[in-house]
N, C-alpha and C positions, 0 to 999 in steps of 0.2 A: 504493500500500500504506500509505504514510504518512498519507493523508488518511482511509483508511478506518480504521486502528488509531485515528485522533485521534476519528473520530467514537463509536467503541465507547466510547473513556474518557469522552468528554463523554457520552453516554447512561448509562452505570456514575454517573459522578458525577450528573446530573440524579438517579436513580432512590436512591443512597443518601441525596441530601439530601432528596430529597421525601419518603423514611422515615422520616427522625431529624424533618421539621419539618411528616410529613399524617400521620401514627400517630396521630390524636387521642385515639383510646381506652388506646391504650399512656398517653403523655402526661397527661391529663386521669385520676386513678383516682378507683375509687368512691370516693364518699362516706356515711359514716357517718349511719345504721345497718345501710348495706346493705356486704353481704360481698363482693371478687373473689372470681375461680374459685379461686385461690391462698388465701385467707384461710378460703375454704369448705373446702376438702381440708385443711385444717387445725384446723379446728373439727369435723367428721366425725372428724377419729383422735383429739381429744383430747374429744370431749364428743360421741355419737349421739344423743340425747335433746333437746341445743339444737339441732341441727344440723336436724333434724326442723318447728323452726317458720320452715325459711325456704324459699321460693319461686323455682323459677328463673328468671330476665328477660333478655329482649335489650336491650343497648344501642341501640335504634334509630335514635337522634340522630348516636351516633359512624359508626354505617355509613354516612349519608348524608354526614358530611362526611368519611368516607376516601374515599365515590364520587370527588370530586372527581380524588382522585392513585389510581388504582385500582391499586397494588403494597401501598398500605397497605392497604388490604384484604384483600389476601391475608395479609397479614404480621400483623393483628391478628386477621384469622381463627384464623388457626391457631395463634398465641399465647393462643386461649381469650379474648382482652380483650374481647370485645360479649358476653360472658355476665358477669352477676352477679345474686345472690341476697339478695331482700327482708325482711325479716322479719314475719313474720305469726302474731300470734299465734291464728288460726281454724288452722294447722295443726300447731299444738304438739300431741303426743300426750297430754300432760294438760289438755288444753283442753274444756272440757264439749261442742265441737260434733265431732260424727263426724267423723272427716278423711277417712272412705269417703264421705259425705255434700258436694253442692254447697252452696259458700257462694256468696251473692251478692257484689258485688263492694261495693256499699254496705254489707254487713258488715264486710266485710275493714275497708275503709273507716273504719266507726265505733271500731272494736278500736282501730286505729293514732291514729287523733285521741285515742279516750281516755285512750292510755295517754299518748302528748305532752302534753294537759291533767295529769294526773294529775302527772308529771314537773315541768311547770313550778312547778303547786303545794305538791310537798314536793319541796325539793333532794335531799334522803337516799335516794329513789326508787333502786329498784338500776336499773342499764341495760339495758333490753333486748338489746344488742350484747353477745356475751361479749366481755369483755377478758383478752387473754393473756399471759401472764406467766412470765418463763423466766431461769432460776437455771442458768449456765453451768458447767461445775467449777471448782473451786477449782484456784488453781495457788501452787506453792509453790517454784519452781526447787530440786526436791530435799533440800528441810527436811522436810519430811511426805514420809510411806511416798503410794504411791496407795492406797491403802486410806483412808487420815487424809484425806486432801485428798477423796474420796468424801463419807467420815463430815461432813466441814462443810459439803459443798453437800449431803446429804440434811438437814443442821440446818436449813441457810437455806430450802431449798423447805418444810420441817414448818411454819417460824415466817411464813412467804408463806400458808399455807394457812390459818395459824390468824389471822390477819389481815384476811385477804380476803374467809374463808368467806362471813359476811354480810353484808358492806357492798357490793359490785358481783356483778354477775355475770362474776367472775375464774374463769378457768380454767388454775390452775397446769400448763404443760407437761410430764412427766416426763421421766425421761431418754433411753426408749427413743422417746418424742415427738419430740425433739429430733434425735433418731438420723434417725431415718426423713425428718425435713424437711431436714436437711442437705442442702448439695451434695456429690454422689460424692466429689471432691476432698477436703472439708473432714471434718476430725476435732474431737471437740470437746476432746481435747489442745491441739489448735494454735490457739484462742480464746484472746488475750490482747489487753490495750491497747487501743489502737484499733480493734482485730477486734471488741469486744464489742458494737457498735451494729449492724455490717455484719452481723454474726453471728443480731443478734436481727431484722434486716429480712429475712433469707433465710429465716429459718423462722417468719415471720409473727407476729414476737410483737411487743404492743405495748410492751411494757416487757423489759428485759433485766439483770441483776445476776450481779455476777463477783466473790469472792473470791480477793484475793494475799495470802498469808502469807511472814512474812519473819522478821527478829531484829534487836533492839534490847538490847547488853550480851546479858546472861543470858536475856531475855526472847524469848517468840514474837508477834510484831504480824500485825495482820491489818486489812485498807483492803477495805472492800466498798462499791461502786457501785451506784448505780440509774441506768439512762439511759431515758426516752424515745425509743422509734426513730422516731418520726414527726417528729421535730424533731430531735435529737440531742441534746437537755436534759440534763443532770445533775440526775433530781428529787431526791434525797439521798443520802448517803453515811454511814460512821461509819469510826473508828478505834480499835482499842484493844490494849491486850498483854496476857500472860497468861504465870506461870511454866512450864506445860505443857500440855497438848493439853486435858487433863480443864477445865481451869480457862480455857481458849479457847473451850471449849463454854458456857460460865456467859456468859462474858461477850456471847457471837454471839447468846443467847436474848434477854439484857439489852437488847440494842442492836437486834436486826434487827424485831423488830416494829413498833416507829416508826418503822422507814425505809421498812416493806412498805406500814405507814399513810398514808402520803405518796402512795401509788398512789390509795388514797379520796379524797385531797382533792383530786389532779390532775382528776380522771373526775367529780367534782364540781362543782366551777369551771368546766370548759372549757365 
């Protein structure tokens, strides 16, 4: 009995490490410009229109090397990882060619090379990739009503918008966005600290920013972050105070559009 229980655990253990270290496609994610299933079900609730110029693909590379340990297979099967989706702009609905209509594959083809050419030519080129962007609520450990703590993350996502609109293809998250990519579990109350990166990797955003309000003397202070989730970067931040909530508003407008600016120059650069 003992020999056969020892054999069960040593097959359990072969089969869970050969998960954590032959899941390639788990392991290995898309790379940019092309979307996971995850990052496509996320760009569908928050933009149908971009969502439209991209194409579904099999990983077919990853499936040959989970054949090797065939449980990864299963296990990225059905995790959705050997699908993701390419971007093409022959199937944007404002694209001059019928999307009812067959493209050739040398079309597609020429589209995507030219808009790379194009890109390398003028840096300020927006990206074809939407980039996501997500303003968590504001917390205030009970100085602000929630209504006030609302009122400053709808500030910060207005001044993200008016930032953004034309410099990337940004697509501000809203809140009920947010809602729905959550985990069951997670509230976006309970977004704080160190939650704010994990937070914005679960619901697929690539940038994430959180406002804390707090008090200084007589004064209301307020620290708002940007993080990069693909790195865990701190792209910028600001700090300032304010006699009251009115005059916290002045200052959040002052300050947060050159931190949301900072998003352009990241998406620029890289």
């Amino acid at each position: 009995m003992r020999v056969f229980l020892r054999k069960i655990f040593l097959l359990t253990a072969v089969v869970i490490c050969g998960l954590v270290f032959d899941s390639c496609a788990m392991i290995f994610s898309v790379s940019r410009p092309d979307l996971s299933q995850k990052e496509y079900t996320a760009l569908i609730i928050n933009d149908k229109k971009a969502a439209q110029c991209y194409v579904e693909e099999t990983r077919v590379g990853m499936i040959i090397l989970d054949a090797i340990f065939w449980p990864a297979l299963l296990v990225d099967g059905l995790g959705g990882y050997y699908t993701y989706y390419s971007y093409s702009p022959a199937f944007c609905s404002n694209n001059s060619v019928n999307s009812a209509e067959p493209v050739s594959v040398a079309e597609k083809k020429w589209d995507v090379d030219n808009i790379a050419t194009n890109t390398q030519k003028n840096k300020k080129s927006v990206s074809s990739r939407p980039v996501f962007v997500a303003v968590l609520e504001s917390v205030s450990g009970g100085i602000l009503k929630y209504q006030e703590n609302q009122f400053i993350t709808n500030v910060l996502r207005e001044e993200a918008v008016k930032a953004l609109s034309s410099e990337i293809n940004a697509t501000i998250m809203t809140r009920e966005n947010i809602r729905e990519m959550l985990p069951p579990e997670k509230s976006l109350e309970d977004c704080e600290g160190a939650c704010i990166v994990e937070t914005g990797k679960n619901i697929s955003a690539d940038y994430v920013s959180q406002a804390r309000v707090g008090t200084f003397g007589k004064n209301l202070t307020i620290s708002v972050e940007l993080y990069k989730t693909s790195n865990n970067k701190l792209v910028s931040s600001f700090n300032t105070k304010a006699q009251d909530i009115d005059a916290l508003e002045e200052k959040i407008r002052e300050n947060a559009s050159g931190m949301f600016a900072d998003i352009v120059r990241e998406e620029l650069n890289r």
